[in-house]
C-alpha positions as CSV (number, residue, x, y, z in Angstrom):
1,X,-23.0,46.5,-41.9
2,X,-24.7,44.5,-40.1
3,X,-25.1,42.1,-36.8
4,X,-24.1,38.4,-38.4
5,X,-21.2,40.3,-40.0
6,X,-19.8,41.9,-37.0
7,X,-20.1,38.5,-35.2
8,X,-18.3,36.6,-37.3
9,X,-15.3,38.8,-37.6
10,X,-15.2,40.2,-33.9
11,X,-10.9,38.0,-33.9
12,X,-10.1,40.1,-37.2
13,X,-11.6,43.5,-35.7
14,X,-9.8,42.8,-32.4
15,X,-6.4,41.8,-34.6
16,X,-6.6,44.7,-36.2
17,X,-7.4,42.8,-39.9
18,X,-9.8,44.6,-41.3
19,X,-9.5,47.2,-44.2
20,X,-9.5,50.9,-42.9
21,X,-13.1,51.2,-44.6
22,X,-14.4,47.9,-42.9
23,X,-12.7,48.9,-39.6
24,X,-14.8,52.1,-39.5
25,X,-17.8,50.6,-40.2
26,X,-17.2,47.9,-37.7
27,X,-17.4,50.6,-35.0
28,X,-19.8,52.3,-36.4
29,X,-21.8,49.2,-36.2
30,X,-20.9,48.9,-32.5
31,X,-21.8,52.5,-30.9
32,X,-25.0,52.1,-33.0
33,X,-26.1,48.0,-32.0
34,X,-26.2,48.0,-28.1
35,X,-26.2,44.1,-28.4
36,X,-23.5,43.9,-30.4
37,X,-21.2,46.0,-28.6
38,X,-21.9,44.0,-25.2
39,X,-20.9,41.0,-27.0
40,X,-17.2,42.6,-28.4
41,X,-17.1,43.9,-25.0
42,X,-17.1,40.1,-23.4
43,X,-14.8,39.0,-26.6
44,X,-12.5,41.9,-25.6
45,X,-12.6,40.9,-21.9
46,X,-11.9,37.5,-21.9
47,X,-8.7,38.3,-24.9
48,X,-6.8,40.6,-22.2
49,X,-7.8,37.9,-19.6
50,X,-5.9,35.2,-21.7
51,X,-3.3,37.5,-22.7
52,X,-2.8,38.3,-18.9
53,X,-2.3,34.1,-18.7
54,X,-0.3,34.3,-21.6
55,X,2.8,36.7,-19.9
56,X,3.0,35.0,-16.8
57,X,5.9,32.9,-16.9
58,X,6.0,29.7,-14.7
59,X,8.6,29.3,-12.0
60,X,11.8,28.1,-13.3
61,X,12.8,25.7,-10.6
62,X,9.3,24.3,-11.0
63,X,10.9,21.0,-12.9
64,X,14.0,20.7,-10.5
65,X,11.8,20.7,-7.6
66,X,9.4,18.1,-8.9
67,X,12.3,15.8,-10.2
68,X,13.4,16.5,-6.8
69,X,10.3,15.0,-4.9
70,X,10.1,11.9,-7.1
71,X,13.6,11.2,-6.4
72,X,13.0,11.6,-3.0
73,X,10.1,9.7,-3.1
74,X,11.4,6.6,-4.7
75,X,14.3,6.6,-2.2
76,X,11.8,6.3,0.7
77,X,10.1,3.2,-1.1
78,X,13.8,1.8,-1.6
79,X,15.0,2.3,2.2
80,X,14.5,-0.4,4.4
81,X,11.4,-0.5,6.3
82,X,13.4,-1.8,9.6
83,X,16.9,-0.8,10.7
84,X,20.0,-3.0,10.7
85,X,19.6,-4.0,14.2
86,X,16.2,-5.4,14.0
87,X,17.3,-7.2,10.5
88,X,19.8,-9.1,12.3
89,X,17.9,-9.6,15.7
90,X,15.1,-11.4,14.2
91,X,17.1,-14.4,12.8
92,X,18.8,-14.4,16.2
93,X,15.5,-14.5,18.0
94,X,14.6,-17.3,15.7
95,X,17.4,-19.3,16.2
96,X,17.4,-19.1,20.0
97,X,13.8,-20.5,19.9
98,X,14.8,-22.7,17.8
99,X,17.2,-24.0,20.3
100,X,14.9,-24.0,22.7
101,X,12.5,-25.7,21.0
102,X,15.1,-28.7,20.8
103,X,15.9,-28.7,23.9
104,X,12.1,-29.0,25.4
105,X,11.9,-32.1,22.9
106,X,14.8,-33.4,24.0
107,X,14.1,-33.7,27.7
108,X,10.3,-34.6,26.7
109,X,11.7,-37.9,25.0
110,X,14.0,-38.5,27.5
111,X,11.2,-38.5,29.6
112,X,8.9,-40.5,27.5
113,X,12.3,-43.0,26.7
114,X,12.4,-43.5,30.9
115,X,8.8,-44.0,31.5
116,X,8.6,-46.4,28.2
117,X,12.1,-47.9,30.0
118,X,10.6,-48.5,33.5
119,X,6.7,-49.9,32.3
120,X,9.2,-52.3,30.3
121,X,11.1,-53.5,33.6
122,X,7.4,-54.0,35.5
123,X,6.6,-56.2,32.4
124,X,9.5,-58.0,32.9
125,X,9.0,-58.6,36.3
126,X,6.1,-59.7,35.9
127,X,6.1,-62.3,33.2
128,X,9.2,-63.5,35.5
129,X,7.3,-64.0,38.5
130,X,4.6,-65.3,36.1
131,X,7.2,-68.3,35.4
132,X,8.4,-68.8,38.9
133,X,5.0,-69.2,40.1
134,X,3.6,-71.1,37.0
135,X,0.5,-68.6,36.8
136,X,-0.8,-68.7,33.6
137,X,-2.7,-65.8,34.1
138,X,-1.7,-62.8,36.1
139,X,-4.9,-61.2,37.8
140,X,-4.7,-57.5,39.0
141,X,-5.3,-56.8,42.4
142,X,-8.0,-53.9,41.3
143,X,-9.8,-56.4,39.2
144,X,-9.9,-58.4,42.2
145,X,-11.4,-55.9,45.0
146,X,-13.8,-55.1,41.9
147,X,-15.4,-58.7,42.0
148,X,-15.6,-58.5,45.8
149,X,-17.7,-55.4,45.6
């Protein structure tokens, strides 16, 4: 037998597929090939090593607990990120500012409506005395002390 053989049939030696006559051969071939024994060697080492991976069983709860943590999970994304108390402060806050808001304009244009209100009176007054006095044209007294100067 020889090298190529016993390296393309090292799954059916380790299966146990060979004929009796073939089988001793095989072995034969092994103790007497130092090269090809260290290569069934590895081929036998890495066959327990997957058989070893083969009988361990996973954990049975694995699937519960992982259904679990997305379930979990998704909750979390679905809760509100504020509680109830600051969902209804906030359009409380806003409508108080609101309010306020108003109210500052409010007094503003009242303001604005007085002053607006009392130049209107002066103008008044004036283009009455303006008639009383028959001035055609009403000088101010700064534009006068500016001409002086």
């Amino acid at each position: 037998m020889d090298c190529l053989f016993v390296r393309d049939h090292l799954f059916s030696y380790q299966e146990q597929q060979l004929s009796g006559e073939e089988q001793k051969e095989f072995e034969e071939h092994l103790h007497s090939c130092e090269e090809c024994n260290r290569i069934a060697n590895g081929f036998q080492s890495v066959a327990t090593i997957m058989d070893k991976k083969k009988s361990v069983e996973p954990n049975p709860f694995i699937r519960t607990r992982t259904i679990q943590r997305i379930e979990s999970a998704l909750e979390k994304a679905n809760e509100p990120r504020y509680p109830l108390f600051r969902r209804s402060l906030q359009p409380v806050l806003i409508s108080i500012l609101l309010m306020i808001a108003l109210a500052i304009g409010f007094s503003v244009g009242k303001k604005l409506d007085t002053t607006l209100s009392m130049n209107n009176d002066h103008h008044q007054e004036i283009q009455k005395m303006k008639s009383e006095l028959f001035i055609q044209d009403f000088i101010d007294e700064d534009e006068i002390s500016f001409t002086n100067n």
